[in-house]
N, CA, C and O atoms as CSV, one atom per row, in Angstrom:
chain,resi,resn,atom,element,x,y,z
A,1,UNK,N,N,0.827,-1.197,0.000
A,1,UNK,CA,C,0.000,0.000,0.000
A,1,UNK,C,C,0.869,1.257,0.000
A,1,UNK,O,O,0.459,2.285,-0.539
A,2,UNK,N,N,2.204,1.186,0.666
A,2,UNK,CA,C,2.764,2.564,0.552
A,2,UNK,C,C,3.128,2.823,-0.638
A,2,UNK,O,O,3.052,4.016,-0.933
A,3,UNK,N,N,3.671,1.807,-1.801
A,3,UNK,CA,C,3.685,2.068,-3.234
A,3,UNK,C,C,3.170,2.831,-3.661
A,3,UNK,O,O,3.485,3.804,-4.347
A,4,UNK,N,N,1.669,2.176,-3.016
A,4,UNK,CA,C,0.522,2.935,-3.881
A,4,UNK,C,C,0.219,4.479,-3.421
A,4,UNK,O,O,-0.213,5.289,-4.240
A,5,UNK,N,N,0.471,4.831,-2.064
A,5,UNK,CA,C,0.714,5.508,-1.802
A,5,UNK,C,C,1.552,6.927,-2.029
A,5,UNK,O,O,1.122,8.072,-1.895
A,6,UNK,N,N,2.706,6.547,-2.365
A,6,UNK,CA,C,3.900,7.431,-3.087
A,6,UNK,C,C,3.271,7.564,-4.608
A,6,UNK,O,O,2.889,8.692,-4.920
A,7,UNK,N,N,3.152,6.655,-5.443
A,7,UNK,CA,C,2.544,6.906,-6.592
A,7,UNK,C,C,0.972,7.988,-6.378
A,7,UNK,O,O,1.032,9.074,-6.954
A,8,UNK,N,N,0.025,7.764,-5.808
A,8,UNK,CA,C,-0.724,8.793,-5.892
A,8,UNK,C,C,-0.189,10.714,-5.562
A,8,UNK,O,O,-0.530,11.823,-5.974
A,9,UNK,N,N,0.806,10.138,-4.590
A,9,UNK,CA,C,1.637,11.435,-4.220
A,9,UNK,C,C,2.155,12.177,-5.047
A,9,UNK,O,O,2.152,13.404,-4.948
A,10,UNK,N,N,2.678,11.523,-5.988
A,10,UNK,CA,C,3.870,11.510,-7.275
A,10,UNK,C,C,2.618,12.365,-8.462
A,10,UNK,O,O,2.999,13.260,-9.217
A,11,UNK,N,N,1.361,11.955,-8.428
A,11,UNK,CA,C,0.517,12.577,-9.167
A,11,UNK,C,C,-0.334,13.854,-9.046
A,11,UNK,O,O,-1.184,14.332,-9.798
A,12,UNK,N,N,0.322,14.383,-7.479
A,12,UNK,CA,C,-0.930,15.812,-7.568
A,12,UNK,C,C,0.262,16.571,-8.392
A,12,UNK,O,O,1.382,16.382,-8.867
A,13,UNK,N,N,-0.599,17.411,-8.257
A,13,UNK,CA,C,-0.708,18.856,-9.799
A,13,UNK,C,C,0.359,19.479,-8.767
A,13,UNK,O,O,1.555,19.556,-9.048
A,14,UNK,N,N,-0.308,20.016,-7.271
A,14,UNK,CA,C,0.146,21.317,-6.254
A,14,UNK,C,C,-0.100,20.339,-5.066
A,14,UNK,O,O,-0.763,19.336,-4.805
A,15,UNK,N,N,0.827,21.209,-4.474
A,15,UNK,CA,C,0.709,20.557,-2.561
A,15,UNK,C,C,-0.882,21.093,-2.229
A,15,UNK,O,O,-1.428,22.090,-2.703
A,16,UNK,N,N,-1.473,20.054,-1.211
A,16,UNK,CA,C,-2.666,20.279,-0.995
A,16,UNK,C,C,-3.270,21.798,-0.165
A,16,UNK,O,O,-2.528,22.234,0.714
A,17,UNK,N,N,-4.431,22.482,-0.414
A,17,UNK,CA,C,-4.723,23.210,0.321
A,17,UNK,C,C,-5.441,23.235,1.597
A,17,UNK,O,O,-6.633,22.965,1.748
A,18,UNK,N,N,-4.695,23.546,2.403
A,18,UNK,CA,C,-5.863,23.169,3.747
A,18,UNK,C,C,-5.782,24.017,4.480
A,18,UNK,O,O,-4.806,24.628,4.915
A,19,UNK,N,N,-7.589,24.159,4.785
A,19,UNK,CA,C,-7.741,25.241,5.641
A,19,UNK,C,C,-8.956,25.022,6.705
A,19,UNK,O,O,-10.107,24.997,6.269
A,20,UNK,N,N,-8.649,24.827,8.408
A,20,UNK,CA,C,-9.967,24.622,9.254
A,20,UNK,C,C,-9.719,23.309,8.867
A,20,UNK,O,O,-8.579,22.877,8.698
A,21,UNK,N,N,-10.852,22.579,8.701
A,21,UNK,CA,C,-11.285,21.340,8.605
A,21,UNK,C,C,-11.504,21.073,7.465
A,21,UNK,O,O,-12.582,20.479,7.452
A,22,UNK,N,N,-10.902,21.207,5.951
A,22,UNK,CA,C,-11.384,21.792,5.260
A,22,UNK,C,C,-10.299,21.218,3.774
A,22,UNK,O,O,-9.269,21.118,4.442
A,23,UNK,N,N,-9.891,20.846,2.481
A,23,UNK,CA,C,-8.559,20.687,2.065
A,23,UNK,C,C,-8.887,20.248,0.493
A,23,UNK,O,O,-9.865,19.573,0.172
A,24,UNK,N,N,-8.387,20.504,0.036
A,24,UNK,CA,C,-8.314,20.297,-1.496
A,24,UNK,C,C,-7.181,20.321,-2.428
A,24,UNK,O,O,-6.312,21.193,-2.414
A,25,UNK,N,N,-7.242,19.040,-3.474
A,25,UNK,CA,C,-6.158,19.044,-4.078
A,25,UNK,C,C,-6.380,18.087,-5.676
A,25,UNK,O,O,-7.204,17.186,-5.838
A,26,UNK,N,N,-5.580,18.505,-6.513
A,26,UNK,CA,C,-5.491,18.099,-7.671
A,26,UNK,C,C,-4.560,17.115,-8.491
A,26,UNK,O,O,-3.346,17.219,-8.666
A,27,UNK,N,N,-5.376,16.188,-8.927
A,27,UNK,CA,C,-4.323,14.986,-9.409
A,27,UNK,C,C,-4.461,15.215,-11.012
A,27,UNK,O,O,-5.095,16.105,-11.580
A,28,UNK,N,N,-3.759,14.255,-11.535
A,28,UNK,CA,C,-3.477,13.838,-13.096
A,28,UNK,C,C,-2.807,12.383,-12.668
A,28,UNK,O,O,-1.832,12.256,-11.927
A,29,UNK,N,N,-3.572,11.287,-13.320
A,29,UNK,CA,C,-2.883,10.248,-13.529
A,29,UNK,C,C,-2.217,9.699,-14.630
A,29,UNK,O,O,-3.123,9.082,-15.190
A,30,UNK,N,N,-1.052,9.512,-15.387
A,30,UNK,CA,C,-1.183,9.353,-16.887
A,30,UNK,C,C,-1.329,7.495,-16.853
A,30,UNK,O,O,-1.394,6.647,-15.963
A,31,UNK,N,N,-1.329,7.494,-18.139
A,31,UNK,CA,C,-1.362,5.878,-18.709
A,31,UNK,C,C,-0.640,4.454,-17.549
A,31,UNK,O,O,-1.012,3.294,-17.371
A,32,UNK,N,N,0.440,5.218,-17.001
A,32,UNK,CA,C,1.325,3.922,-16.407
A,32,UNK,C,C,1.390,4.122,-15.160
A,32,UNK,O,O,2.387,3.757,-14.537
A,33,UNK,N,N,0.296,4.767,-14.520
A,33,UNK,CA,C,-0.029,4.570,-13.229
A,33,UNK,C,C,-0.308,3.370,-12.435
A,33,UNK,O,O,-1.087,2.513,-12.853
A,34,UNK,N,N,0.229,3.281,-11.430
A,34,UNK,CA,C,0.104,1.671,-11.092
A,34,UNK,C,C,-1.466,1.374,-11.181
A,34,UNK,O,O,-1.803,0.365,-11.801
A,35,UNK,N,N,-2.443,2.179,-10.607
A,35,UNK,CA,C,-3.376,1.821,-10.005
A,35,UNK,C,C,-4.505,1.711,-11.516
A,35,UNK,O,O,-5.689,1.381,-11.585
A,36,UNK,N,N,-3.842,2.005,-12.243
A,36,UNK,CA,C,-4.868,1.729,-13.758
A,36,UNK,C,C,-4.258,-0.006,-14.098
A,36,UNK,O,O,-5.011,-0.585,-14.882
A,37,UNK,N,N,-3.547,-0.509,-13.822
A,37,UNK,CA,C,-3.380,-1.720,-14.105
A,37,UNK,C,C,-4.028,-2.801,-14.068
A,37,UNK,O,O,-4.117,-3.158,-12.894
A,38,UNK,N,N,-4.443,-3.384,-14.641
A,38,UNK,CA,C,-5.557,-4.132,-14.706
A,38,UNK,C,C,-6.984,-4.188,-14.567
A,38,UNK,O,O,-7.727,-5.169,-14.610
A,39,UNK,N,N,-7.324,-2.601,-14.341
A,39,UNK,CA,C,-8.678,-2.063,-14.521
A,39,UNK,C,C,-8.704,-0.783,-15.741
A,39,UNK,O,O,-8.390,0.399,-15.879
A,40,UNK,N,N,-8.997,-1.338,-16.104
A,40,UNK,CA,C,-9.339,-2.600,-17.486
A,40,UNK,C,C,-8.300,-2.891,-18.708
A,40,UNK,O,O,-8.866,-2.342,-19.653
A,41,UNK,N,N,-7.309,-3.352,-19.118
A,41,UNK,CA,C,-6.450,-3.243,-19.248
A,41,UNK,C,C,-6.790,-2.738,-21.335
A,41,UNK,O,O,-5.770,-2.275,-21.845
A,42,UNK,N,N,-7.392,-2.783,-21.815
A,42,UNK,CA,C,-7.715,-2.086,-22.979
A,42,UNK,C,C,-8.430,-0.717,-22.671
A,42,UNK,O,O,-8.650,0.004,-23.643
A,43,UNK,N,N,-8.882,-0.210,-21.219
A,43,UNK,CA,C,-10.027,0.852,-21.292
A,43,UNK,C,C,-9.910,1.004,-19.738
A,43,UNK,O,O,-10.697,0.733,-18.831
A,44,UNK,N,N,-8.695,1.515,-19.751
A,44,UNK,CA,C,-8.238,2.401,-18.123
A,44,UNK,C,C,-8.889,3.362,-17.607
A,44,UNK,O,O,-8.901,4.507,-18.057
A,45,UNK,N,N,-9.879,2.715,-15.965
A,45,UNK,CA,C,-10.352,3.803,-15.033
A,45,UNK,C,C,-9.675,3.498,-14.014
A,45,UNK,O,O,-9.161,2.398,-13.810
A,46,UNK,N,N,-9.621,4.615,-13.185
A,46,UNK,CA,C,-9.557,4.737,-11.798
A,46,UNK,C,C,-10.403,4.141,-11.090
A,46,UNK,O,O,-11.633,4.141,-11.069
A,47,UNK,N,N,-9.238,3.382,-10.230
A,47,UNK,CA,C,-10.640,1.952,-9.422
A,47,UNK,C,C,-11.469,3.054,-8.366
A,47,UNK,O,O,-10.925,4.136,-8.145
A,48,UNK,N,N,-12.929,2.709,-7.664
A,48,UNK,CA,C,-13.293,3.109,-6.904
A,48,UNK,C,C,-12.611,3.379,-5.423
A,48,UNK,O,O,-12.688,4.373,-4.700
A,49,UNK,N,N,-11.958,2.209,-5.251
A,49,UNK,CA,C,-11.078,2.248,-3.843
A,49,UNK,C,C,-9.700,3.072,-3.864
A,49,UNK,O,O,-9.127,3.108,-2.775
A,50,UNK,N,N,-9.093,3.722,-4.901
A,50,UNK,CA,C,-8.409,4.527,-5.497
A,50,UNK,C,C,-8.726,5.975,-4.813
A,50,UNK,O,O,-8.097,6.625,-3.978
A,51,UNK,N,N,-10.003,6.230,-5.527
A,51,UNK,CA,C,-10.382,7.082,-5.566
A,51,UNK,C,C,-11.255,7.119,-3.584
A,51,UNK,O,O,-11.717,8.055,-2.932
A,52,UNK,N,N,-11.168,6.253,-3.405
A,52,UNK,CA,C,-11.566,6.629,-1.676
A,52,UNK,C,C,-10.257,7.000,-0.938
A,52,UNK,O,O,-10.355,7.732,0.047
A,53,UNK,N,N,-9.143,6.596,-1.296
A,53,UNK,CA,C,-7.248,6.219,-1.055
A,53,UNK,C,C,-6.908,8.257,-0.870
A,53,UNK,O,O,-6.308,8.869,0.014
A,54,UNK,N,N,-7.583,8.736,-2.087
A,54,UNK,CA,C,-7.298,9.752,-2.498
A,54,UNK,C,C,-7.845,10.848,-1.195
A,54,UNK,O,O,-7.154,11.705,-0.646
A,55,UNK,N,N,-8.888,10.607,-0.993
A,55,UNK,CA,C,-9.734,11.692,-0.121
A,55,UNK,C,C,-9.061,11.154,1.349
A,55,UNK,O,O,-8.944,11.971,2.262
A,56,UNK,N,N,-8.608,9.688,1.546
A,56,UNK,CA,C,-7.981,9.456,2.822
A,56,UNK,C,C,-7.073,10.183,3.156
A,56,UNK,O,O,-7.053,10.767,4.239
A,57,UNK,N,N,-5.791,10.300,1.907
A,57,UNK,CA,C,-4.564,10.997,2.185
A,57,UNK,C,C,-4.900,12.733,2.236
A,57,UNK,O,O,-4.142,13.557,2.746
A,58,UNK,N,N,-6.131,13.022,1.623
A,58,UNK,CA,C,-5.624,14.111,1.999
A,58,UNK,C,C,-6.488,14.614,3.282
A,58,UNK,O,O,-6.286,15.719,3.786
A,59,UNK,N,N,-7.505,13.672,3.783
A,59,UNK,CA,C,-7.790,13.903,5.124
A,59,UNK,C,C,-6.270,13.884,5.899
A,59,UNK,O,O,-5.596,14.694,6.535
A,60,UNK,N,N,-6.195,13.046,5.638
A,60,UNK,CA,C,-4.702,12.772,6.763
A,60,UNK,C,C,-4.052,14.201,6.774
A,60,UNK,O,O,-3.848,14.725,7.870
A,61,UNK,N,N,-3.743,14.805,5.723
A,61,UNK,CA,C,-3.420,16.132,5.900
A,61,UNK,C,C,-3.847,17.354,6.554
A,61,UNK,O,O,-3.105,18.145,7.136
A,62,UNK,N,N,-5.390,17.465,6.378
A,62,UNK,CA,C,-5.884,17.728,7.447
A,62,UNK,C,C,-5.703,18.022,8.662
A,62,UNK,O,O,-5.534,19.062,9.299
A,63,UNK,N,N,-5.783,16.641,8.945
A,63,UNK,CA,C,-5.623,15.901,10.172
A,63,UNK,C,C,-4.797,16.439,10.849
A,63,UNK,O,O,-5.093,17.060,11.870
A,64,UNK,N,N,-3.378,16.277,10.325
A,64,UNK,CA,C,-2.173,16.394,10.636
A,64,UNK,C,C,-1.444,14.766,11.132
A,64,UNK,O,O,-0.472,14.520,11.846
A,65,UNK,N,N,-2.476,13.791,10.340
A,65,UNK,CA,C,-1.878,12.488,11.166
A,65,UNK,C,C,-2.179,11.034,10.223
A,65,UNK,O,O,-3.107,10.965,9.416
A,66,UNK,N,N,-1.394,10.120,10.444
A,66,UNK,CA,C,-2.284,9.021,9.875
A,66,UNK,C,C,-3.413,8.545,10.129
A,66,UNK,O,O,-3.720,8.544,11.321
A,67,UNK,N,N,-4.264,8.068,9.285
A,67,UNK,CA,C,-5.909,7.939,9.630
A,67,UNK,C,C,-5.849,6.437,8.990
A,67,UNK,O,O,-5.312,6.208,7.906
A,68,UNK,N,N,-6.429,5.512,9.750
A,68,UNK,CA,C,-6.759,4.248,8.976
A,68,UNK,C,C,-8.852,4.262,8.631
A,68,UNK,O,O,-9.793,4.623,9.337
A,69,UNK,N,N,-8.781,3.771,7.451
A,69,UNK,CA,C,-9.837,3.299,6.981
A,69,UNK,C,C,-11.457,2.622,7.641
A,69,UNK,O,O,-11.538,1.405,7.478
A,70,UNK,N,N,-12.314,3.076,8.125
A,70,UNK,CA,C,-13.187,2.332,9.439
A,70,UNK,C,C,-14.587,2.266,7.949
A,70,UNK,O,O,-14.686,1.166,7.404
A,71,UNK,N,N,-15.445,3.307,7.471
A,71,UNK,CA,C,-16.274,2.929,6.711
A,71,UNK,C,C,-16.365,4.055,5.330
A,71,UNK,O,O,-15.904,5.181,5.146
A,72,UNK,N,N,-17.168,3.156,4.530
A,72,UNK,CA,C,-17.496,4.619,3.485
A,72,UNK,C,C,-19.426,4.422,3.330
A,72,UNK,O,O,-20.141,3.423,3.251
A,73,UNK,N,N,-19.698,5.799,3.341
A,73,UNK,CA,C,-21.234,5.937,3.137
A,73,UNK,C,C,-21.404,6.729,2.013
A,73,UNK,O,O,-20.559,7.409,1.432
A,74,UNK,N,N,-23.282,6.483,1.614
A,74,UNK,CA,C,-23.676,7.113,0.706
A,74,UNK,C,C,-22.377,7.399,-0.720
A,74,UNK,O,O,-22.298,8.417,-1.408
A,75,UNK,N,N,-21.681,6.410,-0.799
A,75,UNK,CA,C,-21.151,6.455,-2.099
A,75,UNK,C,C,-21.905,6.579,-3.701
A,75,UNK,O,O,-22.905,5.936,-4.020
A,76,UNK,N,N,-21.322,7.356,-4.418
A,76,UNK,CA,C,-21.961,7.696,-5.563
A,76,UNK,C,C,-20.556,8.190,-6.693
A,76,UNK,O,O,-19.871,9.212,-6.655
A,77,UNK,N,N,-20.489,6.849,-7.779
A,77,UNK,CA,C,-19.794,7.136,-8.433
A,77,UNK,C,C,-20.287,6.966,-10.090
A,77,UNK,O,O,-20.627,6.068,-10.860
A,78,UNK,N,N,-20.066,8.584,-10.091
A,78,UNK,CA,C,-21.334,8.963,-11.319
A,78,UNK,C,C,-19.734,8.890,-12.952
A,78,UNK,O,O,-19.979,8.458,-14.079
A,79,UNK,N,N,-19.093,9.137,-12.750
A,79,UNK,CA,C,-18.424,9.285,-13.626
A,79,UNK,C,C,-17.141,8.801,-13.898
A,79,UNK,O,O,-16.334,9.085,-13.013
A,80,UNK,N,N,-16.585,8.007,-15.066
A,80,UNK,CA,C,-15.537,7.156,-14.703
A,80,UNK,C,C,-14.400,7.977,-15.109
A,80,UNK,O,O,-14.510,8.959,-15.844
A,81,UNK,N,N,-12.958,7.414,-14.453
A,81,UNK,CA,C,-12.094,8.513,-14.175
A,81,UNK,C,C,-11.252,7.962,-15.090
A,81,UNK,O,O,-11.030,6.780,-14.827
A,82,UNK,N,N,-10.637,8.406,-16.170
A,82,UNK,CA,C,-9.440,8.076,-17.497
A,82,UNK,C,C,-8.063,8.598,-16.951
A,82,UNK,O,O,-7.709,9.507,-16.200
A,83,UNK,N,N,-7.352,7.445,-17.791
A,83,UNK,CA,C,-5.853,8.174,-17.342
A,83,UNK,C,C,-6.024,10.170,-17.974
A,83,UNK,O,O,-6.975,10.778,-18.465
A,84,UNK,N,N,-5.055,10.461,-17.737
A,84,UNK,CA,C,-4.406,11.885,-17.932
A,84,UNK,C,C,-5.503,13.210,-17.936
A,84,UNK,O,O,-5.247,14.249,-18.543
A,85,UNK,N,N,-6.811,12.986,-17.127
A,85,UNK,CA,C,-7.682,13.568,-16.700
A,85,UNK,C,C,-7.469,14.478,-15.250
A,85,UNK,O,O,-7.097,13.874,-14.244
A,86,UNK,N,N,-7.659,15.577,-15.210
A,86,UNK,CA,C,-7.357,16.714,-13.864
A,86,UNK,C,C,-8.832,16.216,-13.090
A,86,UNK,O,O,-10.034,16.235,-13.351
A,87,UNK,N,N,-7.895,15.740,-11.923
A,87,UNK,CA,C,-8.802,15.263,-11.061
A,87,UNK,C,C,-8.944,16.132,-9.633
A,87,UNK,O,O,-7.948,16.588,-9.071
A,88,UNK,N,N,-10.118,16.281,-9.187
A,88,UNK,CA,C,-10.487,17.662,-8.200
A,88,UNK,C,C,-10.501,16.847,-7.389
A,88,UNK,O,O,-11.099,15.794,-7.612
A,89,UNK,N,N,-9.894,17.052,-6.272
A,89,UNK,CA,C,-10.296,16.542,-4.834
A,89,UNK,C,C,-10.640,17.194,-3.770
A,89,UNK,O,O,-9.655,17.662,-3.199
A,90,UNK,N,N,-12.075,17.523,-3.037
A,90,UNK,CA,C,-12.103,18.082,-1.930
A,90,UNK,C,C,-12.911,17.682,-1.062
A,90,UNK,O,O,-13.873,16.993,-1.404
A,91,UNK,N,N,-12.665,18.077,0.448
A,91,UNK,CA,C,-13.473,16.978,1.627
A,91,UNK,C,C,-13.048,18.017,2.844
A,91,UNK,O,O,-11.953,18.540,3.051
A,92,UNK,N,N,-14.356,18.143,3.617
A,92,UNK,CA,C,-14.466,18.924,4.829
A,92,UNK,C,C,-14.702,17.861,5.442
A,92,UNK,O,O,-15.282,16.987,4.798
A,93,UNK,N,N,-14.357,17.596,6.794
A,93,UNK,CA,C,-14.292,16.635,8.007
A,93,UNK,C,C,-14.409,17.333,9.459
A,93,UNK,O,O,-14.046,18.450,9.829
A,94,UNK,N,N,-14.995,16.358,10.099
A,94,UNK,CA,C,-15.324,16.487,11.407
A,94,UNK,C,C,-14.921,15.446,12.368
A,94,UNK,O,O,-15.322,14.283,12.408
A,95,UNK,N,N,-14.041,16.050,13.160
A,95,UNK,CA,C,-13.022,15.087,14.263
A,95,UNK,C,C,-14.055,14.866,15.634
A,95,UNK,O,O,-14.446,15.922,16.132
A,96,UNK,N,N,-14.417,13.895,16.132
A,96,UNK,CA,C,-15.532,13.617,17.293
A,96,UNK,C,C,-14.599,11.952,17.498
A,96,UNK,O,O,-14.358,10.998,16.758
A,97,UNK,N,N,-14.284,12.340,19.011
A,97,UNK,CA,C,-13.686,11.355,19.526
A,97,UNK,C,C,-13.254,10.063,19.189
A,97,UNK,O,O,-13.707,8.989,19.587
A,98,UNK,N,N,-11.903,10.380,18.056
A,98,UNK,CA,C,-11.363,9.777,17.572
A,98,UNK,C,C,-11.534,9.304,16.325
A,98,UNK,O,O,-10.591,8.959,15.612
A,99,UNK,N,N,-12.486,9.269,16.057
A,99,UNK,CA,C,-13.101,9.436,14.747
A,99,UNK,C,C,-13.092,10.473,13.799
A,99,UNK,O,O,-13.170,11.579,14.334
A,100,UNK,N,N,-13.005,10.499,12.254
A,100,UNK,CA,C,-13.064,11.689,11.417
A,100,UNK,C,C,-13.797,11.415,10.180
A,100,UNK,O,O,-13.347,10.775,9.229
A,101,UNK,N,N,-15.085,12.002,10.269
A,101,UNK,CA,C,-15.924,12.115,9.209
A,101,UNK,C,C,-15.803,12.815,8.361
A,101,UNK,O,O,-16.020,13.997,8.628
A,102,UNK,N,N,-15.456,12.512,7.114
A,102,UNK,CA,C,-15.024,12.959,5.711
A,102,UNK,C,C,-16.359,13.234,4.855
A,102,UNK,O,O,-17.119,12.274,4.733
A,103,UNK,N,N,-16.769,14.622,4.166
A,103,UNK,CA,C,-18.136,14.604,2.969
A,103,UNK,C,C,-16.531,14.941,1.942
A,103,UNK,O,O,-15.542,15.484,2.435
A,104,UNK,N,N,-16.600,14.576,0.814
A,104,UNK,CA,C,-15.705,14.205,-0.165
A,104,UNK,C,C,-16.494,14.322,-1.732
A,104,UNK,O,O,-17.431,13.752,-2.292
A,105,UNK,N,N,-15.847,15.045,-1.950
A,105,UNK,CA,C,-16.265,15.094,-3.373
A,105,UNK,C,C,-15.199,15.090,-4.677
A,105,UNK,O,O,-14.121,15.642,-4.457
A,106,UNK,N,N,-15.368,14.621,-5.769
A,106,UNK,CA,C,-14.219,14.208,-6.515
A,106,UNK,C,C,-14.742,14.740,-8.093
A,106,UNK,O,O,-15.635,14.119,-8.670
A,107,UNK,N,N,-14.189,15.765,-8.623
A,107,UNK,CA,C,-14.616,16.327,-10.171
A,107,UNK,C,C,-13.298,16.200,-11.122
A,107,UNK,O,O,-12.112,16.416,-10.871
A,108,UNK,N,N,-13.944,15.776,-12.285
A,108,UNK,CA,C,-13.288,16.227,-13.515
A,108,UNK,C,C,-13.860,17.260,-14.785
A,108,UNK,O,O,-14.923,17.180,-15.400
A,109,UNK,N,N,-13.191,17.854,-14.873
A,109,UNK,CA,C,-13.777,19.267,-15.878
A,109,UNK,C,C,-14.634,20.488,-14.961
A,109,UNK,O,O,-14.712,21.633,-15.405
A,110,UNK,N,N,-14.911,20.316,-14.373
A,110,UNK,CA,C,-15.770,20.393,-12.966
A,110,UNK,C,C,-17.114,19.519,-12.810
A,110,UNK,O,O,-17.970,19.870,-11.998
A,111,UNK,N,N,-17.283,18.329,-13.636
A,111,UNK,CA,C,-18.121,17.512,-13.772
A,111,UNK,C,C,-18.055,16.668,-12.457
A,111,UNK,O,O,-16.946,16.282,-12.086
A,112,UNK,N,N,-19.235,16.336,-11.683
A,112,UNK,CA,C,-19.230,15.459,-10.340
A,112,UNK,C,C,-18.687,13.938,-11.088
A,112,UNK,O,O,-19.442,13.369,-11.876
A,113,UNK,N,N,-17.244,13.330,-10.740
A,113,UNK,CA,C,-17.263,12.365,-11.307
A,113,UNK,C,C,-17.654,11.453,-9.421
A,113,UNK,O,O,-18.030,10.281,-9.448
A,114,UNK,N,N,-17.524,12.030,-8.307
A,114,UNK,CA,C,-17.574,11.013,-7.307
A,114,UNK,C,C,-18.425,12.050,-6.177
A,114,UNK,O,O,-18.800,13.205,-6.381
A,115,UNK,N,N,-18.552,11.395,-5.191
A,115,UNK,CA,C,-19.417,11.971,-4.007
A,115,UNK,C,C,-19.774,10.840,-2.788
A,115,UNK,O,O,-20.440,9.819,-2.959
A,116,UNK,N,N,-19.306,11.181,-1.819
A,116,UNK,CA,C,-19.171,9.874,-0.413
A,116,UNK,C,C,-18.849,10.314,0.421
A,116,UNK,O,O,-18.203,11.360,0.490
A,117,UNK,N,N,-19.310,9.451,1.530
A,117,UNK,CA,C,-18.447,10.263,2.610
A,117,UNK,C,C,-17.800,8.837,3.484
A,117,UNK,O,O,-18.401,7.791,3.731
A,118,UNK,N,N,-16.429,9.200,3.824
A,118,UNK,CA,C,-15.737,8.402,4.207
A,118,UNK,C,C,-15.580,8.501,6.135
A,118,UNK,O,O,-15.519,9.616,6.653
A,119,UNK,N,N,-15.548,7.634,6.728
A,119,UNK,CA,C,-15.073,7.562,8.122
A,119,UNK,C,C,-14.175,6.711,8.434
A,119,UNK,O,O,-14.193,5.491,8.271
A,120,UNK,N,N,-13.216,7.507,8.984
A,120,UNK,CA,C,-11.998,7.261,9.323
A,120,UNK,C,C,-11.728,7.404,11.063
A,120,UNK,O,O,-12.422,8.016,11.874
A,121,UNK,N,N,-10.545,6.659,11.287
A,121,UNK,CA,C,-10.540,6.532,12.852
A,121,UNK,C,C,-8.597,6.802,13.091
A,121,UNK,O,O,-7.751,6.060,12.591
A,122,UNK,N,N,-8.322,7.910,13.875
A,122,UNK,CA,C,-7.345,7.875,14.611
A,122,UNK,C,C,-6.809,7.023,15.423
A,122,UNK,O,O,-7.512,6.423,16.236
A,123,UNK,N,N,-5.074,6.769,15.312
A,123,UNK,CA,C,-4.708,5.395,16.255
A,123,UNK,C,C,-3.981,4.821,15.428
A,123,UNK,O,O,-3.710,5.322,14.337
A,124,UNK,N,N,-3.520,3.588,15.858
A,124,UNK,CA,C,-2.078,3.569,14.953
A,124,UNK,C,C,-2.742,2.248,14.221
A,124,UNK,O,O,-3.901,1.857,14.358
A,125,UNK,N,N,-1.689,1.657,13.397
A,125,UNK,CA,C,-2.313,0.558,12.458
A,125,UNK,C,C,-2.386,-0.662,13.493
A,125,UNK,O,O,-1.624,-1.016,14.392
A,126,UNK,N,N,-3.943,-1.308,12.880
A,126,UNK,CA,C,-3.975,-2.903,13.883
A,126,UNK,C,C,-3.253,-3.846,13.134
A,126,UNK,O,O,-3.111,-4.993,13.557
């Protein structure tokens, strides 16, 4: 996972913006991104769990901390994501005892390609 990790890193546009509870940031993936590999290998999207990976790290920024993975709600993925497409990332969160509730939203062109909200939990890895 940290692979995958550094590689999504390796793809924002600008260092993320964050402000309050609050953070946004911009990717481009091209063709030989790890995470297009084998989805679909003639007709490359961005997997869904990719694209949840994305709004994690930059909660974590946020944050100011590592956040592991606890649930995702009300997911809605309206639009599929192509290599070398400017990808919008932004997500306001709310920290309540130990926990951090993510609303997340994900555009291309400014088109809604995603929309979810993720919960995440402070604490170190089990």
């Amino acid at each position: 996972m940290n692979k995958m990790r550094e590689a999504i890193r390796a793809s924002a546009l600008a260092p993320a913006l964050v402000t309050d509870e609050r953070g946004e940031q911009s990717f481009c993936f091209d063709e030989s991104f790890i995470g297009f590999a084998g989805h679909f290998p003639t007709y490359p999207i961005l997997p869904a769990f990719l694209q949840t990976l994305l709004a994690q790290l930059l909660a974590e920024q946020v944050v100011g901390q590592p956040l592991q993975f606890d649930l995702l709600q009300r997911a809605k993925f309206t639009r599929q994501i192509r290599p070398d497409e400017k990808v919008d990332v932004s997500l306001s969160c709310l920290q309540k005892e130990g926990q951090v509730r993510c609303d997340v939203q994900l555009k291309v062109d400014d088109e809604p390609a995603a929309s979810f909200t993720l919960i995440l939990m402070k604490g170190p890895k089990l």
